[in-house]
N, CA, C and O atoms as CSV, one atom per row, in Angstrom:
chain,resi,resn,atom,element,x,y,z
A,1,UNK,N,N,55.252,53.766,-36.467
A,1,UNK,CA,C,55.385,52.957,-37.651
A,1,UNK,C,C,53.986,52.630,-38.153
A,1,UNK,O,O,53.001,52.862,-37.452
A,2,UNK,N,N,53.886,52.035,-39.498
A,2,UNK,CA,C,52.296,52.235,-39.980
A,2,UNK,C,C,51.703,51.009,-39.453
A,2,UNK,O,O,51.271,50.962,-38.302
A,3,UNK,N,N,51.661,49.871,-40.368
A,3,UNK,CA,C,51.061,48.619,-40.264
A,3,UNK,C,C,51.376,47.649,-39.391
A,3,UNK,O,O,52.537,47.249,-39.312
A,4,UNK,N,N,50.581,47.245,-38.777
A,4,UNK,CA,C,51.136,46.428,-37.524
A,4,UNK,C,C,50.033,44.860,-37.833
A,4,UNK,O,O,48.803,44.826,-37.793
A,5,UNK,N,N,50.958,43.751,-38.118
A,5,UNK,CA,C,50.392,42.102,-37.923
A,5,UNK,C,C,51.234,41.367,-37.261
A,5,UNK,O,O,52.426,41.676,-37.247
A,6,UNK,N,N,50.745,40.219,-36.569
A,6,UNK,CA,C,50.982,39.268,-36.023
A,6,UNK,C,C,50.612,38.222,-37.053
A,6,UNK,O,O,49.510,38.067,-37.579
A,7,UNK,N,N,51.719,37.535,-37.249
A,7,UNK,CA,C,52.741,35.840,-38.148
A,7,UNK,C,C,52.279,35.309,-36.708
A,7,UNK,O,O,52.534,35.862,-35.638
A,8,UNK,N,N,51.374,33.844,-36.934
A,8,UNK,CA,C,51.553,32.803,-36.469
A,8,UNK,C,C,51.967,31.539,-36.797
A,8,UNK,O,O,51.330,31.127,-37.765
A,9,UNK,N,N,52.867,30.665,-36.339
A,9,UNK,CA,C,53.009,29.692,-36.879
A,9,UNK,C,C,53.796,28.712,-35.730
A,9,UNK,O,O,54.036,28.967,-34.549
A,10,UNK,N,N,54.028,27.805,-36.324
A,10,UNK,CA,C,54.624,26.544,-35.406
A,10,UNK,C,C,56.009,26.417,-35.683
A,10,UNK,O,O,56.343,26.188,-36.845
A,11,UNK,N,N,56.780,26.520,-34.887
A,11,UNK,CA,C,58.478,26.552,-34.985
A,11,UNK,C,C,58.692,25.783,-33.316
A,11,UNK,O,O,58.066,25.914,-32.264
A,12,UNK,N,N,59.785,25.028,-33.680
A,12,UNK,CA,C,60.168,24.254,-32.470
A,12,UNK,C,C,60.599,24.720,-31.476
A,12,UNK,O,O,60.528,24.275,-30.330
A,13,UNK,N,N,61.324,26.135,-32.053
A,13,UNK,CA,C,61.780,26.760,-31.503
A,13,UNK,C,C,62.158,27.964,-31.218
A,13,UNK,O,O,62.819,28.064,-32.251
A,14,UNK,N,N,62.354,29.226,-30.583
A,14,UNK,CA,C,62.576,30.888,-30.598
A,14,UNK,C,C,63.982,30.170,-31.251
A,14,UNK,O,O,64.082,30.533,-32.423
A,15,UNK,N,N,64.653,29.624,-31.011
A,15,UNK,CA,C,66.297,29.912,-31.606
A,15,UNK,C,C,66.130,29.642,-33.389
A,15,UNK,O,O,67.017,30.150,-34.075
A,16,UNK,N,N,65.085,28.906,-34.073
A,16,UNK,CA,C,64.827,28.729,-35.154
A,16,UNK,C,C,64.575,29.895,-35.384
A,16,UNK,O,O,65.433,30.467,-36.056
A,17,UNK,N,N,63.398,30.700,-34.974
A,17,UNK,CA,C,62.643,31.841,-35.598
A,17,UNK,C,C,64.058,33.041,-35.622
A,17,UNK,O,O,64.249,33.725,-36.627
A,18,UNK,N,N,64.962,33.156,-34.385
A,18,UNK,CA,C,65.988,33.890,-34.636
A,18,UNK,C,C,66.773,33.916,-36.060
A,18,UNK,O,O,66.973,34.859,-36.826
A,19,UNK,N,N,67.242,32.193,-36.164
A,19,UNK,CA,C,67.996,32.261,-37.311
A,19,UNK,C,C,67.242,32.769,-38.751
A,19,UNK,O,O,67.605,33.615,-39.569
A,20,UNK,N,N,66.291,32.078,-38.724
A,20,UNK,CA,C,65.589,32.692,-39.944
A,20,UNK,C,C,65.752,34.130,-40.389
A,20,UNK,O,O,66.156,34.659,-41.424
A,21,UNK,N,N,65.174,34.675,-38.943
A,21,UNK,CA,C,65.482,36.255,-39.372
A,21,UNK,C,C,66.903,36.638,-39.430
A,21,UNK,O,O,67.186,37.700,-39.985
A,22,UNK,N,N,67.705,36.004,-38.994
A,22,UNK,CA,C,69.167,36.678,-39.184
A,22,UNK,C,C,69.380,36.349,-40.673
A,22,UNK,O,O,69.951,37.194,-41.363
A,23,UNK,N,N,68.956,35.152,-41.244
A,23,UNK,CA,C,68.762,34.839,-42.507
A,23,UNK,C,C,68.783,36.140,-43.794
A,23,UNK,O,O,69.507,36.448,-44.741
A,24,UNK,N,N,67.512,36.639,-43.144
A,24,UNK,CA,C,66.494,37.446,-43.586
A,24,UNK,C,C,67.881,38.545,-43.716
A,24,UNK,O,O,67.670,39.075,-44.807
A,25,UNK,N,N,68.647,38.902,-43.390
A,25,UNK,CA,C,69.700,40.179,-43.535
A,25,UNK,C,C,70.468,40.008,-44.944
A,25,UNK,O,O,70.972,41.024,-45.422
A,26,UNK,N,N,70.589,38.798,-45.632
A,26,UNK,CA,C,70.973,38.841,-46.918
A,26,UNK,C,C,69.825,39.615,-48.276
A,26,UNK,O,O,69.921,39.677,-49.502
A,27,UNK,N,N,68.803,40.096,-47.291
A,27,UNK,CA,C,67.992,40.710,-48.416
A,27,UNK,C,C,67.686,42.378,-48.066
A,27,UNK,O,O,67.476,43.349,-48.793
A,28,UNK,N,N,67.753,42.233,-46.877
A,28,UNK,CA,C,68.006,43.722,-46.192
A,28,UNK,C,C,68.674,44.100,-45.481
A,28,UNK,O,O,69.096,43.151,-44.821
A,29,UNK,N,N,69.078,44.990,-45.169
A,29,UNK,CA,C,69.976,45.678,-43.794
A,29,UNK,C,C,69.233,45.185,-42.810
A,29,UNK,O,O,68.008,45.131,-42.913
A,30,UNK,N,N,69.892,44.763,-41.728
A,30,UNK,CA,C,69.369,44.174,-40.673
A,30,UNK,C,C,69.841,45.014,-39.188
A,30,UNK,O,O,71.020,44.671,-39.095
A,31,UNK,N,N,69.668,45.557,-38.471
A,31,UNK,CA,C,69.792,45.919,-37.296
A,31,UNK,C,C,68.942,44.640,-36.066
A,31,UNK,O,O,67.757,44.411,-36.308
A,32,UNK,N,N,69.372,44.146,-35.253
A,32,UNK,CA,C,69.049,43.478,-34.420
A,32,UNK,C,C,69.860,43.824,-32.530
A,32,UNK,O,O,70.999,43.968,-32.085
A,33,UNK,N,N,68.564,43.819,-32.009
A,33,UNK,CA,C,68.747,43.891,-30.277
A,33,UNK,C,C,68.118,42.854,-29.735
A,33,UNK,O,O,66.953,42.810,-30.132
A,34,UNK,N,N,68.405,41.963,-28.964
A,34,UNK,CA,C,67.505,41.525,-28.194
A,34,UNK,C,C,66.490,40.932,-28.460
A,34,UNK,O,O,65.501,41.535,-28.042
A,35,UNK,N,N,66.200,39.723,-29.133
A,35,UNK,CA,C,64.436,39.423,-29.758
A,35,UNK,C,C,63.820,40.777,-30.674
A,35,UNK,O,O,62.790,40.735,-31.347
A,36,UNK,N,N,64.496,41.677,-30.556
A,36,UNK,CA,C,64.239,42.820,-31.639
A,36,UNK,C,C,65.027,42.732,-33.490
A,36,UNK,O,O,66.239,42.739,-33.703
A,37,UNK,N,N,64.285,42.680,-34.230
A,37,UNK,CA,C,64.735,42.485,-35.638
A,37,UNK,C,C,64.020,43.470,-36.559
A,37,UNK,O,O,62.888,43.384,-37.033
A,38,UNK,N,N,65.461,44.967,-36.788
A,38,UNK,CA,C,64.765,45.673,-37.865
A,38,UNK,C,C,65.064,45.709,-39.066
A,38,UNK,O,O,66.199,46.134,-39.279
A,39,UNK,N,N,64.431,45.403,-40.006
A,39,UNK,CA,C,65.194,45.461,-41.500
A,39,UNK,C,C,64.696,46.887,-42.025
A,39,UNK,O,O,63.765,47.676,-41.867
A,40,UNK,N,N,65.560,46.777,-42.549
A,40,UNK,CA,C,65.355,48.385,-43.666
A,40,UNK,C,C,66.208,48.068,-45.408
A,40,UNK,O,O,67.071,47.254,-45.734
A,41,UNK,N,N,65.437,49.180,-46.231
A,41,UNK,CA,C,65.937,49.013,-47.699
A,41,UNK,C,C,68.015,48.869,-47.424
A,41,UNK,O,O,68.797,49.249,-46.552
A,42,UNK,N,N,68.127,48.134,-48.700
A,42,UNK,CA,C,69.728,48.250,-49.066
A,42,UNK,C,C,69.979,49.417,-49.723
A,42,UNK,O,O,68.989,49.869,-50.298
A,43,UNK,N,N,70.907,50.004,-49.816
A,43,UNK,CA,C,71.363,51.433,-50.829
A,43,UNK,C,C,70.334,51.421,-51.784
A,43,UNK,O,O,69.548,50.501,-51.559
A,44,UNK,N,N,70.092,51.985,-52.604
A,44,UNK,CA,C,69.762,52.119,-53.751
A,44,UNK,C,C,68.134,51.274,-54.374
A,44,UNK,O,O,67.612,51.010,-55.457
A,45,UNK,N,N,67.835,51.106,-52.917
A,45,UNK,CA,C,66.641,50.471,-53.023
A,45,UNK,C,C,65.285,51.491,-52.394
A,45,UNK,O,O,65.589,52.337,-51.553
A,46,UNK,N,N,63.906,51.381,-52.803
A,46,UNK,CA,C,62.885,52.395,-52.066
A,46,UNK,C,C,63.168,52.337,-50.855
A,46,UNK,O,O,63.808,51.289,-50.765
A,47,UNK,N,N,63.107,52.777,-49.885
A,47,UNK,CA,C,62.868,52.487,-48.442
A,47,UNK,C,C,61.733,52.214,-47.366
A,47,UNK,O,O,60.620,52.726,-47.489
A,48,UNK,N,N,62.009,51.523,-46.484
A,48,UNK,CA,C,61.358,50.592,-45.916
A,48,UNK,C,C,61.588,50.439,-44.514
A,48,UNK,O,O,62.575,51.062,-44.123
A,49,UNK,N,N,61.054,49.883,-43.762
A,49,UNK,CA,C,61.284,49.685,-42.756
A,49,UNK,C,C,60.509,48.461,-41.671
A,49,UNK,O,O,59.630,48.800,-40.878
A,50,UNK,N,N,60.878,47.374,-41.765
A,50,UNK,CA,C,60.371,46.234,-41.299
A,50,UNK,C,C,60.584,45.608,-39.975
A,50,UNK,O,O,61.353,44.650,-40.062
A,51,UNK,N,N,60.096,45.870,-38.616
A,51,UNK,CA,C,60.781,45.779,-37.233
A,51,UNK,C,C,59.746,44.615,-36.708
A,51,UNK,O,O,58.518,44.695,-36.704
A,52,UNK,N,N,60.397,43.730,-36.352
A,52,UNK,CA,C,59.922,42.007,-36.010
A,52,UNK,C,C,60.571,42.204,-34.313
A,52,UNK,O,O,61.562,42.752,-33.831
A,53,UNK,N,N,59.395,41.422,-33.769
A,53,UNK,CA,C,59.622,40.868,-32.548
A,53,UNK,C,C,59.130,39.513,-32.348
A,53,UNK,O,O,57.989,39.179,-32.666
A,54,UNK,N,N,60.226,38.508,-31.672
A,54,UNK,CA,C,59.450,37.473,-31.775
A,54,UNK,C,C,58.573,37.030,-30.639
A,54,UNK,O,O,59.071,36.977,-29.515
A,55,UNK,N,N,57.511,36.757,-30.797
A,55,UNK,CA,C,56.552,36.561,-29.413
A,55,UNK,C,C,55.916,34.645,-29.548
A,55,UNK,O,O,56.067,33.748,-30.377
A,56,UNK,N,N,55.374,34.750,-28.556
A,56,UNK,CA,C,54.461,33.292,-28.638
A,56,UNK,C,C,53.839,32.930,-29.622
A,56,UNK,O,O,52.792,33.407,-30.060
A,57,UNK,N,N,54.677,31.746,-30.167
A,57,UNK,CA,C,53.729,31.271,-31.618
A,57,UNK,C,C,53.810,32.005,-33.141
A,57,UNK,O,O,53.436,31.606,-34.245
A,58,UNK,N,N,54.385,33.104,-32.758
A,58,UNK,CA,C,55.147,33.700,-33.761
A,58,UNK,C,C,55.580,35.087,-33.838
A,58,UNK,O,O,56.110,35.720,-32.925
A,59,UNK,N,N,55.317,35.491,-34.973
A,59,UNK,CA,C,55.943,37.296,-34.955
A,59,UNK,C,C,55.202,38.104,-35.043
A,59,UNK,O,O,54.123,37.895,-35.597
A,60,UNK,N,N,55.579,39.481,-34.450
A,60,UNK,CA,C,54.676,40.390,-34.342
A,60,UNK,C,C,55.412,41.818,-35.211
A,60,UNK,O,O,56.271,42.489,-34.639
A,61,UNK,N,N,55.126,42.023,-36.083
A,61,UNK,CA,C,55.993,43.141,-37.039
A,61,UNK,C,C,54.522,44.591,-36.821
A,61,UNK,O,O,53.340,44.722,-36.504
A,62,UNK,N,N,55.870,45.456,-37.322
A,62,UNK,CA,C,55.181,46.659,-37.499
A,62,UNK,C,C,56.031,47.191,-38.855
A,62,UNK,O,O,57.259,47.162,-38.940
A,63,UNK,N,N,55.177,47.649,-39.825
A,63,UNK,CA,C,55.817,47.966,-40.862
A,63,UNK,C,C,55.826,49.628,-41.873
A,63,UNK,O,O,54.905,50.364,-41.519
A,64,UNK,N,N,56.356,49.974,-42.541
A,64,UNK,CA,C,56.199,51.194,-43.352
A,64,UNK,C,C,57.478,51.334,-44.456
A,64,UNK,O,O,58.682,51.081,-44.412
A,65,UNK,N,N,56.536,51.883,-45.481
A,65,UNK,CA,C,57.459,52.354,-46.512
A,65,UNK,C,C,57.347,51.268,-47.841
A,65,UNK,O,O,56.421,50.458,-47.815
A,66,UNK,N,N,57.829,51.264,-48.429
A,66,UNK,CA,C,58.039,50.748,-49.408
A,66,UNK,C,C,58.339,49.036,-49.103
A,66,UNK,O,O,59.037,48.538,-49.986
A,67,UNK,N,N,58.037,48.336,-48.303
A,67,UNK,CA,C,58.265,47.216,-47.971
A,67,UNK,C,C,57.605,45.416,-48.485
A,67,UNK,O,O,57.583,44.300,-47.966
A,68,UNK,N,N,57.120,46.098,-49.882
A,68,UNK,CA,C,56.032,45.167,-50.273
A,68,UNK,C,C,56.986,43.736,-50.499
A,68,UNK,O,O,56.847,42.678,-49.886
A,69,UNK,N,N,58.153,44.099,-51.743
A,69,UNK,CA,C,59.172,43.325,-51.703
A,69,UNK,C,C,59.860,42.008,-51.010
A,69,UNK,O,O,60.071,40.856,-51.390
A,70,UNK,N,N,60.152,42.886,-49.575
A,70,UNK,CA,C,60.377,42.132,-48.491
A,70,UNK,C,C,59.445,41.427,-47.871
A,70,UNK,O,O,59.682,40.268,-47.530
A,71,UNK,N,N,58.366,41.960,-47.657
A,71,UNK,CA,C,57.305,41.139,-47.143
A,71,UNK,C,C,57.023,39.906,-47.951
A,71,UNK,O,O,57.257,38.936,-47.230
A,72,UNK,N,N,56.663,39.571,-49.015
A,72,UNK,CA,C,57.030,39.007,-50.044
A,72,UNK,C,C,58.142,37.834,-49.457
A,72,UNK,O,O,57.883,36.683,-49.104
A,73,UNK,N,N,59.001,38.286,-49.472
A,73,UNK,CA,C,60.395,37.148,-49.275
A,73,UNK,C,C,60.037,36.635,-47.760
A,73,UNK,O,O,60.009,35.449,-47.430
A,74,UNK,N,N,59.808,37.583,-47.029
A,74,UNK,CA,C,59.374,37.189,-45.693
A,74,UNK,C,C,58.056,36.188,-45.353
A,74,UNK,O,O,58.033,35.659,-44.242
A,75,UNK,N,N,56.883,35.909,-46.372
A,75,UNK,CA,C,56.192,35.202,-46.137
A,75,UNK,C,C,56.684,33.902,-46.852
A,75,UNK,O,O,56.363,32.762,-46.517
A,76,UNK,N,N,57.406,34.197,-47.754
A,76,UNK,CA,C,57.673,32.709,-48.582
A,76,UNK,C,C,58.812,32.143,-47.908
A,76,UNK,O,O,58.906,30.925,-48.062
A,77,UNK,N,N,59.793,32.737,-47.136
A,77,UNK,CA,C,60.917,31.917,-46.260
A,77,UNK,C,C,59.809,31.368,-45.387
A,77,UNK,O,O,59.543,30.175,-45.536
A,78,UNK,N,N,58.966,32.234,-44.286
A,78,UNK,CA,C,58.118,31.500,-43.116
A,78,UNK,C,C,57.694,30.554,-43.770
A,78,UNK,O,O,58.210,29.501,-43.398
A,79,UNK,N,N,57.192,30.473,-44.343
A,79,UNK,CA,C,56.205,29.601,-45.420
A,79,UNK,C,C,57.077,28.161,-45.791
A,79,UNK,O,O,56.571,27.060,-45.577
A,80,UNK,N,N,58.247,28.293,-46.288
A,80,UNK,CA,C,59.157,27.297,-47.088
A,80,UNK,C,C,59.544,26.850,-45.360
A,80,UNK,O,O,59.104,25.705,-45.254
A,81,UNK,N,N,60.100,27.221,-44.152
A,81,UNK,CA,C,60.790,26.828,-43.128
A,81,UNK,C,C,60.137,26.494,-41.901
A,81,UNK,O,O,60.685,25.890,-40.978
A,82,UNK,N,N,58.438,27.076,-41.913
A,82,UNK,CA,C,57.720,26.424,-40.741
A,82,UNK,C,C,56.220,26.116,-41.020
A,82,UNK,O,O,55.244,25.886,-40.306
A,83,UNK,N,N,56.481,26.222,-42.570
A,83,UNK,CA,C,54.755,25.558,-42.934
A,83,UNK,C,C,53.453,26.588,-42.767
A,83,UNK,O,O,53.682,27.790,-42.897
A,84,UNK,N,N,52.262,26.203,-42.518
A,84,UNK,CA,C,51.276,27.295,-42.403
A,84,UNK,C,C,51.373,28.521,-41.290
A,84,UNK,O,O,51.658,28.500,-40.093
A,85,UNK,N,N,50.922,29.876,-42.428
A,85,UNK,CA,C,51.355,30.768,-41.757
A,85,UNK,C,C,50.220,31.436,-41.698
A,85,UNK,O,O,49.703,31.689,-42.787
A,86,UNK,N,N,49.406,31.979,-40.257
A,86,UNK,CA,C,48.144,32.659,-40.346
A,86,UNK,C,C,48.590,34.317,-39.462
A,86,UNK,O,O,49.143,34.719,-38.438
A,87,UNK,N,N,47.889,34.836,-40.717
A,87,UNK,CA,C,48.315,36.396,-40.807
A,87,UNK,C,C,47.314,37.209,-40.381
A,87,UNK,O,O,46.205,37.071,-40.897
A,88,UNK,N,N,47.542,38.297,-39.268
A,88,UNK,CA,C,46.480,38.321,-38.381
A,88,UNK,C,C,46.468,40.019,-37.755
A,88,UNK,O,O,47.049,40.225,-36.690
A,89,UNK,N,N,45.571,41.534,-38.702
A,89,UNK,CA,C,45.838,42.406,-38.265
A,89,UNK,C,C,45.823,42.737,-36.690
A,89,UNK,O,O,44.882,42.361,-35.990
A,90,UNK,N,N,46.797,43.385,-36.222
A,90,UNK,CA,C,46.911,43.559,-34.732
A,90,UNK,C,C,46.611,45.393,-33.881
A,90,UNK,O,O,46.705,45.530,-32.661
């Protein structure tokens, strides 16, 4: 996969950061395993591919494709639901 960052931020909790991302499936296809969260484009949308793991202090994504969109929605939910978010190539 191409781009790889680590999301830090302060959440009370892994079961918060879960829901969020399950959240996150009303804007993309969501596949989820295990602390594993992959989104990908909806039909008829560019494609993408956005795969989140959640680790200490926050998330660690690896990304490709057409995913500017989502990323986008993805920093402004973190943003709106756990406050400052420091973005950090990995």
């Amino acid at each position: 996969m191409g781009l790889r960052q680590t999301f830090q931020f302060a959440a009370q909790s892994e079961t918060l950061v879960e829901e969020f991302l399950r959240e996150l499936g009303a804007v993309a296809d969501l596949d989820e395993e295990r602390e594993s969260f992959l989104f990908r484009n909806k039909d008829g949308e560019p494609p993408f591919e956005f795969h989140c793991i959640i680790v200490r202090g926050g998330i660690d994504a690896h990304r490709s494709g057409e995913y500017f969109k989502f990323l986008g929605m993805f920093i402004e939910g973190l943003t709106g639901e756990f406050g400052s978010v420091m973005v950090e190539d990995a």
